[in-house]
C-alpha positions in Angstrom: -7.8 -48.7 22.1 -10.3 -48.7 19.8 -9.0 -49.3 16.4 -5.9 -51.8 17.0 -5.1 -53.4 14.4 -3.3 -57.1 15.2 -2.2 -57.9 12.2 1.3 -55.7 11.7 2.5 -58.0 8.5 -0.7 -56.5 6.5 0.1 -52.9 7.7 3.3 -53.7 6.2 2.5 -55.1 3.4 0.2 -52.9 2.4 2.4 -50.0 2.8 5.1 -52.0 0.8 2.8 -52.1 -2.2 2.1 -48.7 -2.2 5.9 -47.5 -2.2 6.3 -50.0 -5.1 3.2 -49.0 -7.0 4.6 -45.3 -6.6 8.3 -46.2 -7.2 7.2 -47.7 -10.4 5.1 -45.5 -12.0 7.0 -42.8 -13.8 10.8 -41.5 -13.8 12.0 -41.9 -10.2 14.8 -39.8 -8.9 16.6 -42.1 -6.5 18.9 -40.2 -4.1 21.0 -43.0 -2.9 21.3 -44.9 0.0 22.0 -43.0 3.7 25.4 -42.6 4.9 25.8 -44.9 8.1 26.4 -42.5 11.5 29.5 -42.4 12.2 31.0 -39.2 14.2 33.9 -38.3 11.9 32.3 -38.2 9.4 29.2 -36.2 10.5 31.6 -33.9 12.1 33.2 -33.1 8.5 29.9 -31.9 7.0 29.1 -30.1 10.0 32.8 -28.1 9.9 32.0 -26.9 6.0 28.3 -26.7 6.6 29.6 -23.7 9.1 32.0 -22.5 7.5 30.7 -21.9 4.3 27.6 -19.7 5.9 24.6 -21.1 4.6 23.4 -24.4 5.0 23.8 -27.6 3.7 21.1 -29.0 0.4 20.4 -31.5 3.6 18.6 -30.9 6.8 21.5 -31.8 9.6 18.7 -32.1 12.4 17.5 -35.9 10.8 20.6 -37.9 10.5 21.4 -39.9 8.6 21.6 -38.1 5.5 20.9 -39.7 1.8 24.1 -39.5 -0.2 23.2 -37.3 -3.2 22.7 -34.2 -1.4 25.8 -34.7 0.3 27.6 -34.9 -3.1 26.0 -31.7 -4.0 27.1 -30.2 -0.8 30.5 -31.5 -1.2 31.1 -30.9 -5.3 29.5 -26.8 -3.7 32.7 -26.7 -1.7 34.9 -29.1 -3.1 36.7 -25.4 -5.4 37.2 -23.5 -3.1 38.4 -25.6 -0.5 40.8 -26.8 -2.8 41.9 -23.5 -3.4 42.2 -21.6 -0.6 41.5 -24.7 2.5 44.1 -26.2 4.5 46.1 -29.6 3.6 43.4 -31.0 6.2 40.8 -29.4 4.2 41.6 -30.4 1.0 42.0 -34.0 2.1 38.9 -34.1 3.9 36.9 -32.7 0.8 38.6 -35.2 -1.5 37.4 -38.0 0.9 33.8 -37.0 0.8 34.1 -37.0 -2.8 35.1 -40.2 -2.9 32.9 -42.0 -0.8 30.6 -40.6 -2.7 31.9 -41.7 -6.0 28.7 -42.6 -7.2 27.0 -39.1 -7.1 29.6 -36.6 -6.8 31.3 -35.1 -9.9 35.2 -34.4 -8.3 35.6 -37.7 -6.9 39.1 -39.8 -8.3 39.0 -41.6 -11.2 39.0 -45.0 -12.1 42.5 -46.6 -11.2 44.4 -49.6 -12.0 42.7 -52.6 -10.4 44.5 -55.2 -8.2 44.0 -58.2 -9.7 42.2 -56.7 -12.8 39.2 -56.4 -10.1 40.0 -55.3 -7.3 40.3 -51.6 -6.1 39.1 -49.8 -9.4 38.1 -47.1 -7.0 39.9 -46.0 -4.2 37.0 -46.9 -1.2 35.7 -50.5 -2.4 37.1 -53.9 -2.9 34.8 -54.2 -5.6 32.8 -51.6 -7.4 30.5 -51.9 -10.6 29.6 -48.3 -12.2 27.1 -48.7 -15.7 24.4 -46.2 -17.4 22.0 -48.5 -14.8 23.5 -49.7 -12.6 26.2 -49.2 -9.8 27.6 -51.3 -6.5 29.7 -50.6 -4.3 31.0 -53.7 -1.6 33.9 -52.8 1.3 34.9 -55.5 3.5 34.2 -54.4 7.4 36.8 -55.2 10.1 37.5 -54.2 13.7 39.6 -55.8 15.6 40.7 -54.3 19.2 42.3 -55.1 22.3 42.7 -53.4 25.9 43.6 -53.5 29.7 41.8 -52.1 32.4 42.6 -51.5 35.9 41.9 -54.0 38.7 41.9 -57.6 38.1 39.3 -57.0 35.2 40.1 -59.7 32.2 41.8 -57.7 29.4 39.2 -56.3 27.1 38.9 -57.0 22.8 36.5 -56.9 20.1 36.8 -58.7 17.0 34.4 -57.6 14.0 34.4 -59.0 10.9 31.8 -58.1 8.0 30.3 -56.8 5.0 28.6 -53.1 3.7 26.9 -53.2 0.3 25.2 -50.2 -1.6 23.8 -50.4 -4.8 21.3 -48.3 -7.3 19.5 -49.2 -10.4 18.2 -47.1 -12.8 18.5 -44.0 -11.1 15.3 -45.0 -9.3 16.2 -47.3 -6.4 18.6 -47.4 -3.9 20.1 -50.1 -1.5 22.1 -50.5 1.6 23.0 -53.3 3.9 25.6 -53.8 6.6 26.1 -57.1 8.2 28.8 -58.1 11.1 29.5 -60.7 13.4 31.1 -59.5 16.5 33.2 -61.5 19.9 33.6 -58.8 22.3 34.5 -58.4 26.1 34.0 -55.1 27.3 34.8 -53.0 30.1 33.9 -53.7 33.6 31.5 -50.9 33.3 29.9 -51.9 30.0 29.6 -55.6 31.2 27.2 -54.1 34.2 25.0 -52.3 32.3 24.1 -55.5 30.0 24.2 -57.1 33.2 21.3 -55.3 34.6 19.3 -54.5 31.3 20.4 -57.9 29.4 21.2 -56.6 26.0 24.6 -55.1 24.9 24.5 -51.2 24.2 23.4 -50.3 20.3 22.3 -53.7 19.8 19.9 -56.4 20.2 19.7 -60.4 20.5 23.6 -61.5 21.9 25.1 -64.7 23.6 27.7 -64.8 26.4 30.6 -66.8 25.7 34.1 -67.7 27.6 35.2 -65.3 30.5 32.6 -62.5 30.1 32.5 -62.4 26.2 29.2 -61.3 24.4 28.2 -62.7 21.0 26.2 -60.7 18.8 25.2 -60.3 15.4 24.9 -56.6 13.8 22.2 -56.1 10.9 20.9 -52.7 9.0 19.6 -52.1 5.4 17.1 -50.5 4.0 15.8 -50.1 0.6 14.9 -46.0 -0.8 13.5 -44.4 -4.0 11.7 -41.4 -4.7 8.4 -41.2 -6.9 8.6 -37.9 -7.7 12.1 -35.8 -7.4 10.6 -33.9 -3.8 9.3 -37.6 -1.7 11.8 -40.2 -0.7 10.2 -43.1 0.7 12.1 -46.0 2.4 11.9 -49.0 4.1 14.7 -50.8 6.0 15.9 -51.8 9.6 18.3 -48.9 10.6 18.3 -46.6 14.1 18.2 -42.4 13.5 19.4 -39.3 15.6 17.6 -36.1 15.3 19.3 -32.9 16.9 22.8 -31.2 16.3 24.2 -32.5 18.9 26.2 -35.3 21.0 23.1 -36.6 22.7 19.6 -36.5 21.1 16.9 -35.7 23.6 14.4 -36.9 20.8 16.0 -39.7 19.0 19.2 -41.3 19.5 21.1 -43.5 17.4 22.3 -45.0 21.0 19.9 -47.8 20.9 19.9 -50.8 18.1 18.3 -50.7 14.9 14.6 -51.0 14.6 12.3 -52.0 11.1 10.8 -48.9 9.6 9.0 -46.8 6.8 9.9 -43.9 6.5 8.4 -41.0 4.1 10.7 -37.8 3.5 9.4 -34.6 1.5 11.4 -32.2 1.0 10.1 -28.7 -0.9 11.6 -25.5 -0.7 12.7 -24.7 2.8 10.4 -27.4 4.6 12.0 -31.1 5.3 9.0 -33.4 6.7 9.8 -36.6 8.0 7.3 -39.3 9.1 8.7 -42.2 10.7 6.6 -45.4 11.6 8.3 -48.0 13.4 7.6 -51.5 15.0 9.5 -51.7 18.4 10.0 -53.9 21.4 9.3 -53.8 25.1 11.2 -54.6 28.1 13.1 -57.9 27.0 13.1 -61.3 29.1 16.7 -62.5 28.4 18.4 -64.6 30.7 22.1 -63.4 32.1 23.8 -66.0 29.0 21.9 -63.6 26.6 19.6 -66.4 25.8 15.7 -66.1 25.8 14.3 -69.5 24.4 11.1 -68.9 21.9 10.1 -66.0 24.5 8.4 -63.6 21.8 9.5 -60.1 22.9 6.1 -57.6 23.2 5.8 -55.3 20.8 4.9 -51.9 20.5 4.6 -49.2 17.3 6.3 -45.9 17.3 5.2 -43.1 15.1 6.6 -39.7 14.9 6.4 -36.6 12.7 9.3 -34.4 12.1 9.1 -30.7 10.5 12.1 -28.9 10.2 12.1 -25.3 8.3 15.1 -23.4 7.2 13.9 -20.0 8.7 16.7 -18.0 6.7 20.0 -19.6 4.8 22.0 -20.3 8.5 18.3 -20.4 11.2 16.3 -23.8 11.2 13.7 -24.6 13.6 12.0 -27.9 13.9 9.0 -29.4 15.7 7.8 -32.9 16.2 5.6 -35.2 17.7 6.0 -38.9 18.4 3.5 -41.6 20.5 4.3 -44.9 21.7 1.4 -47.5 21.2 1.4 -51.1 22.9 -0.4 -53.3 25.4 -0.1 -57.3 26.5 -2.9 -58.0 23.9 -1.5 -56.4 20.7 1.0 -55.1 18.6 -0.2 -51.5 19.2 -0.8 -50.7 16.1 -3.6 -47.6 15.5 -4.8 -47.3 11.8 -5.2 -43.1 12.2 -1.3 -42.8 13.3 -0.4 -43.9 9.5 -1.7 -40.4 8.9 0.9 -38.6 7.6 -0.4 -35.4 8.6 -2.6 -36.2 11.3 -2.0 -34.6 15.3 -1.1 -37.5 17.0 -2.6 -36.6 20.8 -5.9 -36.3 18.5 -5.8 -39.3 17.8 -5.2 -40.7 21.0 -8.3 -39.3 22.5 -10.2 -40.2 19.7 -9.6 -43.6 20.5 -10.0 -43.3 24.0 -6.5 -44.8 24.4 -3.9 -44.3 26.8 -0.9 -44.0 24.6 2.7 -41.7 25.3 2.5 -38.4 23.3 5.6 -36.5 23.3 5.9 -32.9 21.5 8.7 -30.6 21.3 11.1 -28.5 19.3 14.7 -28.0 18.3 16.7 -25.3 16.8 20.2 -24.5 15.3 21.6 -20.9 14.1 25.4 -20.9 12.2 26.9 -17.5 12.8 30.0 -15.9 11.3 31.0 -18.8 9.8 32.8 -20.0 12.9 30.1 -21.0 15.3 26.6 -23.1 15.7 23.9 -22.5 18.7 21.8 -25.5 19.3 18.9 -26.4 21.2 16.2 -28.9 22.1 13.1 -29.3 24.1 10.4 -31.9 25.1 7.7 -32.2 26.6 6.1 -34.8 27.8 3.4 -33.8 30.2 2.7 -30.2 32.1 0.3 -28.6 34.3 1.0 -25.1 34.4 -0.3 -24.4 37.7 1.7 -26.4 39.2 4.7 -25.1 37.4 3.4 -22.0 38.7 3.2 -23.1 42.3 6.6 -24.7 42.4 6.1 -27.7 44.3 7.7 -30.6 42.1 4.7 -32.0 40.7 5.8 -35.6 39.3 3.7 -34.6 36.3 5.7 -32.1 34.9 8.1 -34.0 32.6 10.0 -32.7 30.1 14.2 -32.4 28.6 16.2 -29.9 27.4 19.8 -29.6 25.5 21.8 -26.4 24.7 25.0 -26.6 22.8 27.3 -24.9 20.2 29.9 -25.7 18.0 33.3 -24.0 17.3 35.2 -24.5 14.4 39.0 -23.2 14.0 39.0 -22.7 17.5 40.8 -19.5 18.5 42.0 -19.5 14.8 44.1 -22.8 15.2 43.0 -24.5 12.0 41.2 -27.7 12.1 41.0 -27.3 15.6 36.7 -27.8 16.4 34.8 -27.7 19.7 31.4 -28.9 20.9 30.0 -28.3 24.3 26.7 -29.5 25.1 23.9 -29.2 28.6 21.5 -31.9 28.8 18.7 -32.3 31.4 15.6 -34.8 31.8 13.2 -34.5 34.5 12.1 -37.2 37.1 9.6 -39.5 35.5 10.4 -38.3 31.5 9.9 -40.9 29.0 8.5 -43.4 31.4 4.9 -44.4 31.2 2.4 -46.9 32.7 3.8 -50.0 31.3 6.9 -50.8 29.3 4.6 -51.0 25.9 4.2 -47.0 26.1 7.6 -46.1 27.7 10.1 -44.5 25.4 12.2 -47.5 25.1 13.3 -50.1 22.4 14.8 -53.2 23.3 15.6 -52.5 26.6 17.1 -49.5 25.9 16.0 -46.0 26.3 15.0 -44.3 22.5 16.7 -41.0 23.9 19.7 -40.5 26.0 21.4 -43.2 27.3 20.9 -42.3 31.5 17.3 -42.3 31.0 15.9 -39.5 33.4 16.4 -37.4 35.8 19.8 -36.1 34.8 22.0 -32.9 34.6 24.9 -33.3 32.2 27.6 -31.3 31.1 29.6 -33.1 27.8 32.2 -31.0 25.3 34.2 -32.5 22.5 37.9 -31.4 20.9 38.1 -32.4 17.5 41.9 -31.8 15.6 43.5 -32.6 12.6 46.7 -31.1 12.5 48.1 -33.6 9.7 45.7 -35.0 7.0 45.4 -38.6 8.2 45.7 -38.0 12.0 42.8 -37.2 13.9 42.8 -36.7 17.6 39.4 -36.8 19.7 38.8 -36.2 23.6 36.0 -36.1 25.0 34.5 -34.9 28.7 31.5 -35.0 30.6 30.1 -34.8 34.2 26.4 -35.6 35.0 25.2 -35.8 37.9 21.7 -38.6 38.4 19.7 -40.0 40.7 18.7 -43.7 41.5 16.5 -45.8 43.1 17.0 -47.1 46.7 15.0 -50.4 47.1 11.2 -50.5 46.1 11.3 -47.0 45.9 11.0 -45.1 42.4 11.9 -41.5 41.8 11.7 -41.5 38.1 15.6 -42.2 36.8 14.9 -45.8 35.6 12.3 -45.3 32.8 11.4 -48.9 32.2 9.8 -48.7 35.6 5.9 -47.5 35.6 5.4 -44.2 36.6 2.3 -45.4 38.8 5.0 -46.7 41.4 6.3 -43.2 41.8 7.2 -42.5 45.5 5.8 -39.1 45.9 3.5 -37.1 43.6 5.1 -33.7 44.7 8.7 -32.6 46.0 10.6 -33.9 43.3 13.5 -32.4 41.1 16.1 -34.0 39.4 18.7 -35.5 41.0 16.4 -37.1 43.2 16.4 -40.4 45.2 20.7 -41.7 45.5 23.1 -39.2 44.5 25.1 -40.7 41.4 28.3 -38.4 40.3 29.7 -39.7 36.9 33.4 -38.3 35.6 33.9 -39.9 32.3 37.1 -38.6 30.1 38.2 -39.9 27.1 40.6 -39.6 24.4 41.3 -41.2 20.7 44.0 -40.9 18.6 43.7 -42.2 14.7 45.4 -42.3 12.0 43.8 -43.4 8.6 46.2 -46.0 6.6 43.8 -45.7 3.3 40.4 -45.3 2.6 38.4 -45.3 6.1 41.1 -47.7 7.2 42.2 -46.6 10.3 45.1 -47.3 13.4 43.6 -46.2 16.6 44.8 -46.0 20.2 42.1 -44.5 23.3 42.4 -43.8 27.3 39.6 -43.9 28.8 38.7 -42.6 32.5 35.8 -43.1 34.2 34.9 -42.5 37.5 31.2 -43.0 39.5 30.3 -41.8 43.0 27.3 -43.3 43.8 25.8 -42.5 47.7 25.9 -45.5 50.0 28.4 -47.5 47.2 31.8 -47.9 47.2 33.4 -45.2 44.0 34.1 -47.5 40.7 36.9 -46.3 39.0 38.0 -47.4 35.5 41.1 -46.7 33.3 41.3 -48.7 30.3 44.1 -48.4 27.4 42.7 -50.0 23.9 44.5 -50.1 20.6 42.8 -51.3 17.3 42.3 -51.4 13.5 39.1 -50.4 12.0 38.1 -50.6 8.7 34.7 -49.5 7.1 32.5 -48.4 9.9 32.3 -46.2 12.7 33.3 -46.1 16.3 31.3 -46.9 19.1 31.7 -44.8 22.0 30.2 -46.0 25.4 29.9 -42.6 26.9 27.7 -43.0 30.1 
């Protein structure tokens, strides 16, 4: 590359100084922190997004959302909910307002405190609400235990933590979520961090007693807007873009990652540029443990331009490149332009960087249903799409899904059925400082490549507190026999491929995965909930014995979401 710049901490620094100098000068319209991914509660702003017919004052295809527009959204429908909704409903809309005490005008008033101050507002331990200043601090707790088939040890996770939110003057915006986590996971779970070395969604961990991981969970990030249309933040968080289950862009599947982020949103337009500093491949030992071994790094960039067509069509397109090599942190001084084409750039520079482009689409009809879509493209040659012969070349993925609410008029009864695909060879690259990875764990979805799946989803709420979940999905994948590559493991160069031509996806083993499973909750108080899950998995993999897990798991979790290890 020709303009790398090795020194990331003055990129940053400089960029800090800026959002300050910005954030300072004038009024500034703060629109609160973001609300933490967490699939109930993204599936309750989806449900009245549809059913109200017009969309949401927030663009669902970036998640996660800041918290003032979802007030707005949820004081919009809070009336007539209220009036004319469901016992579900009206609980549900009632618990949006709350959580969002701090922006949202039909939210429950102050109450008694326990212990004079304790509980003045029904979701924190502790609250503070002034003319300048308001905080909010829940404890976080999940503690869980299992059994699973076989003579696998008995499965738990115990989770104990903190989540803090704060703004001040109406100006700046803060969020942070710590935990400290003791887990031993399934049989299946325990392989995969086996063979990549880190535990799925996050990063550094430590093994302890009879397969136990250690790990420590982190996220914050600080926001404010200069002027009521730009928000502009910085923080250590992880994203999903898409509408639906999977992202075939950016998944929140992976851990967190340090980023800036710029968001403008005018009229129907919401334009996101993300910058990010990531890591390659990792080098951890099977204990977790990697010594002073400095991970490599690598910078992601990617613009995001979503467009509300009419008041229920939205179409985005984006762009993203990976930037890295063994000499340098990867970073390019043109990709900090905001508005800049990226593969430009690349060539500009004579560099050899991953450039992905693509699209992704959602239409909400009658009130009832949602149409989704994504595509991306990594590289094609049109000729040899033409000619048909498999050309290793021609990478790209694809989703198509919808969503049904009310499902054949049952109420609170939603659905969600969703068809992925990835090429051989997408999202790999020459080296694992330009493959679409973080951490050692793929950016997108979480089999990598060269995939077909199937997933759906059955939501219902038939009492206000109780929530039951299942899930299903089938994929079907191929793998590598030994020193052979046919483009499923994307941390693997592409320049090892077995064959340039002949390939399609499914290639190399056969891999059939069954995975079924279902949750049953029950919320105590305030985003306090009693769960109980079965989970069924099953994997046919050519020349392997079938692996074949049931697990039962019961559990309490309080103040954050689920994490479901669907692959």
């Amino acid at each position: 590359m020709n303009s790398i710049m090795g020194n990331r901490g003055l990129h940053i620094r400089t960029c800090l100084l800026l959002c300050l100098l910005l954030g300072v000068s004038g009024k500034g319209f703060s629109q609160g922190a973001m609300a933490p991914i967490d699939n109930y509660y993204y599936h309750l702003l989806d449900r009245y997004e549809i059913g109200s017919g017009s969309f949401a004052p927030y663009h669902t295809s970036y998640k996660p959302y800041r918290r003032l527009p979802i007030a707005q959204f949820v004081d919009a429908q809070y009336d007539s909910l209220q009036r004319s909704g469901s016992a579900v409903d009206k609980f549900n809309i009632q618990f949006l307002a709350n959580d969002n005490w701090e922006w949202s005008e039909r939210d429950q008033v102050e109450r008694k405190p326990i212990l004079k101050y304790f509980y003045s507002r029904t979701p924190d331990l502790f609250s503070v609400a002034t003319k300048d200043f308001n905080l909010s601090i829940k404890p976080v707790l999940w503690l869980q235990a299992g059994v699973e088939n076989g003579d696998q040890p008995k499965t738990y996770r115990n989770t104990r933590g903190v989540e803090i939110r704060a703004n001040i003057e109406d100006k700046v915006s803060i969020y942070s979520f710590l935990a400290e986590n003791q887990a031993r996971f399934p049989f299946y779970v325990r392989e995969r961090i086996s063979e990549r070395k880190v535990v799925p969604g996050e990063a550094f961990w430590k093994s302890f007693g009879e397969a136990g991981h250690d790990f420590f969970t982190a996220r914050g990030h600080v926001s404010f807007n200069p002027i009521r249309s730009i928000n502009l933040q910085v923080g250590h968080e992880r994203f999903h873009i898409g509408n639906g289950i999977r992202s075939m862009i950016l998944s929140d599947y992976g851990p967190a990652f340090p980023y800036i982020k710029i968001q403008t949103k005018v009229w129907r337009f919401n334009y996101t540029n993300l910058f990010a500093q990531l890591r390659g491949d990792i080098e951890a030992t099977n204990s977790g443990s990697a010594g002073s071994v400095n991970y490599p790094k690598k910078f992601y960039a990617l613009h995001h331009l979503s467009l509300n067509i009419t008041d229920n069509f939205n179409i985005g397109l984006f762009e993203a490149i990976m930037s890295g090599d063994a000499v340098s942190n990867g970073i390019e001084v043109d990709y900090f332009n905001p508005v800049i084409f990226y593969r430009a750039v690349e060539q500009y520079g004579g560099s050899n960087d991953n450039a992905l482009v693509g699209l992704d689409a959602k239409w909400n009809l009658f009130k009832r249903f949602q149409l989704h879509g994504q595509f991306v493209l990594d590289e094609f040659l049109l000729d040899a799409y033409r000619q048909g012969n498999g050309w290793w070349g021609n990478k790209w993925s694809s989703q198509l899904g919808a969503k049904y609410i009310n499902v054949f008029g049952i109420p609170n009864l939603d659905g969600q059925l969703e068809w992925n695909r990835a090429r051989p060879f997408m999202y790999s690259h020459q080296s694992n400082y330009t493959s679409y990875t973080n951490y050692g764990q793929p950016l997108a979805h979480p089999l990598g490549a060269n995939f077909n799946e199937l997933l759906g989803r059955l939501t219902y709420q038939p009492l206000p507190r109780l929530v039951l979940e299942g899930t299903l999905l089938t994929a079907d994948y191929g793998t590598d026999p030994e020193g052979e590559n046919y483009g499923g493991d994307i941390f693997i160069s592409y320049t090892t491929r077995t064959r340039n031509e002949g390939n399609e996806i499914g290639q190399g083993l056969a891999n059939k995965l069954l995975l079924g499973d279902l949750q049953l909750s029950y919320m105590l108080a305030h985003r306090l909930w009693l769960e109980g899950s079965y989970t069924l998995r099953r994997l046919e993999t050519e020349g392997r014995e079938d692996r074949n897990t049931q697990l039962i798991q019961f559990g309490m979790r309080w103040n954050m979401a689920r994490t479901n290890q669907l692959f």
